[in-house]
C-alpha positions, 0 to 999 in steps of 0.5 A: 681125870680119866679119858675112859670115863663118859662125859654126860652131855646133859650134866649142866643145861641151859635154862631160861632160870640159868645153868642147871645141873639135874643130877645134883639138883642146883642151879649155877649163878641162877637168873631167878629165885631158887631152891639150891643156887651154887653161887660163883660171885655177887655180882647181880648179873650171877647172885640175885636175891630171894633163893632158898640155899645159897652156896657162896663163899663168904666175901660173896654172902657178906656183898649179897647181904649188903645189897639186899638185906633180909632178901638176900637169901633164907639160908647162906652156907658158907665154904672155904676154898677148897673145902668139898661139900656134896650135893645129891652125889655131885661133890663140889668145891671153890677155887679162887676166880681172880674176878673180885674179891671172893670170886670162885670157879666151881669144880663139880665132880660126878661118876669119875667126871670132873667139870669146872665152871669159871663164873667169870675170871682173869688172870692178871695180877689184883691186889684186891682179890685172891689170885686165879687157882685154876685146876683140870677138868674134864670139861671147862664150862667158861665165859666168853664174854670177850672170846674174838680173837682180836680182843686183847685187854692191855696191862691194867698198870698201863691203863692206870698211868693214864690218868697221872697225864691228866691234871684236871679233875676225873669222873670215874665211871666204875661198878660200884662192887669189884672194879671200883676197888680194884681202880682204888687200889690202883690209884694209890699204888700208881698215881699217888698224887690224885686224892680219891672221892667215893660216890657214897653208893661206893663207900659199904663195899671198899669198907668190906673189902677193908673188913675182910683183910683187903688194903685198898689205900686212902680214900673219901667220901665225896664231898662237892664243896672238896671237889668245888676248891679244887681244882686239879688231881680230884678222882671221884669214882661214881658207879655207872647210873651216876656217870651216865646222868651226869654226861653234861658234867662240867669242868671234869674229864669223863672217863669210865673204866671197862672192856668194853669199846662201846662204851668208850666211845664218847669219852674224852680218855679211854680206860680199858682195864677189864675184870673178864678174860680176853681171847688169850687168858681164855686158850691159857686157861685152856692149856692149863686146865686140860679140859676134853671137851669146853662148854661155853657160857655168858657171851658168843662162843662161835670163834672160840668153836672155831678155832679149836674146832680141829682138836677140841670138841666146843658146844656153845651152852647160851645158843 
């Protein structure tokens, strides 16, 4: 990095199609079909299908394939972490997001200036997906989705716990790819008296997982003669249309795993274990990556401007 170099303003906009970067003539986690789409994770939020050329890591085109099949894109190119691949001048390499498994951050190197784009991440520990490998840059494009001061996710293992004080059987409430196997995973490690069901929307993605070397624990296909006969220590694991369909369910505790409060709010158990990070995490990213200016992206950035307002220049990219 070198302060005597000039950041350029306009290196990654916002557009109505998503951040776009016209000196290499790529999208970021475009909203909409593209030509060249540098793609950071497969959640639909940021990996949609129909683009021409997909940068992606592998787990993250293996999950775009599974969910839309021939539509997923015409041309995947895969890349290692680390490897350097170029772009109209602009050369590009991946780092380990610590989001879900396969998650990158996106460092983009242009005329002396490095700019790192973090798609979303955390750095909590996660047995289910590479951990966070963050690097510096000039400037830090980052996530916000959580950026107020008094957000503060608790410790996921804590979170977890709660559910071995609960003797009846769990509605899980999770989404279907990333989280679901990282609660999973979690479950076996903390609470192993309760036998896991996969609503079967589930199972393809904790069956990658397994494939690409990702040891989730014991787990099942949901049976409801199985949840029928028993009667305590059942967890079945839907994915949020399912939950919220079922919100009449009888004879089990709903609970549904987020960071969001507001969707807590009728549950009789709340289960705050996020995959984004909280006011914290984001300054630690801060400190270590070294950025001279942050650029702020998916969510409010206005406290974060702010607070840092006295050291650090901070342009809000969503407003």
């Amino acid at each position: 990095m070198s302060n005597s170099v000039a950041i350029l303003n306009d290196f990654i906009v916002q557009t109505k199609i998503g951040l776009f970067c016209s000196y290499g003539n790529f999208y970021l986690d475009p909203k909409e079909p593209v030509v060249e789409a540098v793609i950071s994770h497969a959640h639909g939020d940021h990996a949609v299908s129909g683009n021409q050329n997909v940068y992606c890591t592998a787990p993250t085109a293996a999950f775009m394939q599974h969910r839309y099949r021939k539509f997923a894109a015409a041309h995947f190119h895969l890349k290692a972490y680390h490897e350097v691949f170029n772009l109209k001048g602009v050369a590009i390499s991946f780092y380990p997001a610590g989001h879900m498994l396969g998650s990158a951050l996106v460092l983009m190197e242009y005329k002396g200036v490095r700019y790192l784009y973090t798609g979303d991440y955390k750095l909590e520990a996660d047995s289910t997906c590479e951990p966070i490998e963050l690097v510096q840059a000039d400037v830090l494009l980052t996530e916000t989705t959580f950026a107020t001061a008094e957000t503060k996710h608790p410790d996921a293992v804590e979170e977890i716990k709660k559910l071995n004080a609960v003797e009846a059987n769990i509605m899980l409430g999770a989404y279907a790819l990333g989280k679901s196997q990282r609660l999973i995973a979690l479950l076996n490690e903390h609470c192993p008296q309760k036998r896991i069901l996969l609503h079967h929307s589930i199972m393809p993605f904790a069956r990658l997982y397994e494939e690409m070397g990702v040891k989730l624990g014991q787990y099942e296909v949901y049976d409801r003669k199985v949840m029928k006969q028993n009667q305590a220590n059942m967890v079945y694991i839907v994915p949020p249309m399912v939950y919220n369909s079922y919100f009449r369910a009888i004879n089990v505790i709903r609970v549904f795993a987020t960071g969001w409060k507001n969707l807590q709010k009728n549950n009789e158990i709340q289960l705050y274990i996020s995959d984004h990070v909280d006011w914290d995490a984001i300054l630690e990213t801060i400190a270590a990556v070294k950025p001279r200016e942050v650029w702020t992206t998916h969510g409010s950035g206005t406290a974060l401007q702010t607070y840092l307002a006295p050291k650090l220049v901070v342009k809000l990219l969503n407003q």
